[in-house]
C-alpha positions in Angstrom: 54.9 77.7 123.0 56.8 78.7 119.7 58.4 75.4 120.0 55.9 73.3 120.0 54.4 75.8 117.5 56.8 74.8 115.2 56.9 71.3 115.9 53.3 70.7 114.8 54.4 72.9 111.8 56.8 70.7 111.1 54.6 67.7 111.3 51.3 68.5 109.6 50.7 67.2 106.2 52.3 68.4 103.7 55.6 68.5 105.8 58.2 67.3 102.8 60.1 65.9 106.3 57.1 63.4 107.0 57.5 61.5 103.6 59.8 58.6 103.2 63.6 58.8 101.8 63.2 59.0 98.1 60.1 60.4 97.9 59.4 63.7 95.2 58.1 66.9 97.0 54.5 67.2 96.0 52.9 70.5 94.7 49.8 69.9 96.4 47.4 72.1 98.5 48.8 70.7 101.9 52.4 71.3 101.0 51.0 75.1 100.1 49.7 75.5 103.3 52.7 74.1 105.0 54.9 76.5 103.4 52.5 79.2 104.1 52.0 78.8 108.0 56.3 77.8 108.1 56.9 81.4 106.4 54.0 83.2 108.9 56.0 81.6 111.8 59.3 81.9 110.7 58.6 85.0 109.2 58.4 87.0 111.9 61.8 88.3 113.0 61.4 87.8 117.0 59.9 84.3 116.4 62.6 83.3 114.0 65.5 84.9 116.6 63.6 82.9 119.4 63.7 79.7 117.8 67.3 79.5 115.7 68.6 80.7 119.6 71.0 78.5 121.7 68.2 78.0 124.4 65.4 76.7 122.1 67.7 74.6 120.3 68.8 72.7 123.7 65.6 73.1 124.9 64.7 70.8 121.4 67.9 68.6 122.4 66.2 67.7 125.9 63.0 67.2 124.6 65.0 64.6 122.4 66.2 62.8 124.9 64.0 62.6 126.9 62.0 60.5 124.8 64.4 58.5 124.0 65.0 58.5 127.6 61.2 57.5 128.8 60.9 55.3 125.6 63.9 52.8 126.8 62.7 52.7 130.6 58.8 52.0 129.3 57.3 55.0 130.7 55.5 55.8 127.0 54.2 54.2 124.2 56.8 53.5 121.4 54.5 54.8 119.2 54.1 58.1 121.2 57.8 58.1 122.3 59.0 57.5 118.4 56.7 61.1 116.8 58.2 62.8 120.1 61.6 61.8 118.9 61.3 62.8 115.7 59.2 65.6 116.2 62.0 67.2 118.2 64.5 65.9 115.4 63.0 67.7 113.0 63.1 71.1 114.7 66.7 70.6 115.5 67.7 70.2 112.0 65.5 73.3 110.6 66.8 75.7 113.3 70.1 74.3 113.2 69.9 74.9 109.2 68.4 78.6 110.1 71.1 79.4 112.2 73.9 78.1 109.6 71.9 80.3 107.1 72.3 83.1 108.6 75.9 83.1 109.8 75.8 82.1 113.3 79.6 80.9 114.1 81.2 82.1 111.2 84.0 84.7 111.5 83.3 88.0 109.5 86.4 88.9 107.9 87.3 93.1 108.0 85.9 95.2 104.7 89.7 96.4 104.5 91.3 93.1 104.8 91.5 89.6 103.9 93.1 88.4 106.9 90.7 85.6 108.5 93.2 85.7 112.1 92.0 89.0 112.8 88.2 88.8 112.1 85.8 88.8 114.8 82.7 86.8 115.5 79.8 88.6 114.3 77.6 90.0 117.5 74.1 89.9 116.2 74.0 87.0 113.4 70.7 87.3 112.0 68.9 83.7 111.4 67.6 83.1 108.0 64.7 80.9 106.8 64.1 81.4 103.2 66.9 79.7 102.3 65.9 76.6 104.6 62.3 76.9 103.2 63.5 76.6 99.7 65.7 73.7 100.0 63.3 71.6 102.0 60.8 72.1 99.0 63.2 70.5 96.8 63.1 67.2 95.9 67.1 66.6 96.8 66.9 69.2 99.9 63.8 66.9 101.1 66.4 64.3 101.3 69.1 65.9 102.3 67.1 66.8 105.1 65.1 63.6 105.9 69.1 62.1 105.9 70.3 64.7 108.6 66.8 64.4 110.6 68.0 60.3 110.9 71.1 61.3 111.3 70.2 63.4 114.6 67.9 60.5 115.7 71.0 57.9 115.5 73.9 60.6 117.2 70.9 60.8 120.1 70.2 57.6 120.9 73.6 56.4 121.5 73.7 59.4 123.7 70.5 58.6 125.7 71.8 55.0 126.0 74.7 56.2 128.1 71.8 57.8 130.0 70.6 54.2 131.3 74.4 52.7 131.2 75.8 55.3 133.1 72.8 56.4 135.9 72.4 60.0 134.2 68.5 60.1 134.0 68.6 63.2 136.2 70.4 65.1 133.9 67.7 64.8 131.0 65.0 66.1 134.0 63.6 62.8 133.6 
């Protein structure tokens, strides 16, 4: 439910991620209310912990291709299969961006020392959202991001295209 939650999030007007390559962030009462209902949902610490998680995130990756999957063998709409693809798109690039935030995968180096050999992974990172938040709402972080959502979309499809080549539907639980 939370990831579809934020999907439609993600996808209602005022989205900065819905507008074309190029395009300024607006200031307008839709973006205010996208910001406002992102931060409610991403706000809350169990939510946010949820949805940055390993499980979510592949959960977002098979949703991906899958409908990329059902797109190429004509079991949807192109025009439904295309806003499932980027739908899912989208939410792996703002998790993916609330994870990097908040320091999942990085080595914590010792208070005591500066030696990056002996440093541990941190147990508990701790995803982080504002920072994610405030770079979508910028004009160049709006890019940046409508880049890496493309980006995502391209890596996918040659992926689900080996899908068909090689006889892995199964895999995708398609």
């Amino acid at each position: 439910a939370l990831l579809s939650t934020i999907a439609q999030v993600l996808r209602m007007e005022g989205s900065p991620l819905n507008d074309p390559q190029g395009t300024a962030v607006s200031r307008s009462p839709a973006t205010t209310q996208f910001t406002g209902l992102a931060a409610k949902i991403l706000g809350n610490p169990g939510a946010l912990s949820a949805l940055a998680g390993h499980h979510t995130c592949a959960r977002a990756r098979l949703q991906l291709l899958r409908a990329m999957v059902q797109r190429e063998r004509g079991d949807v709409s192109e025009e439904e299969a295309t806003a499932r693809m980027t739908e899912a798109a989208r939410v792996l690039v703002v998790m993916g961006r609330c994870r990097v935030a908040g320091g999942v995968g990085e080595k914590k180096k010792p208070a005591d020392s500066g030696e990056a050999e002996e440093a541990e992974e941190d147990p508990e990172p701790t995803p982080m959202w504002e920072p994610v938040l405030d770079r979508m709402l910028t004009d160049e972080g709006a890019d940046e991001m409508r880049d890496e959502v493309a980006a995502v979309l391209d890596q996918h499809a040659l992926l689900a295209g080996s899908f068909k080549k090689f006889g892995f539907e199964g895999s995708c639980g398609v």
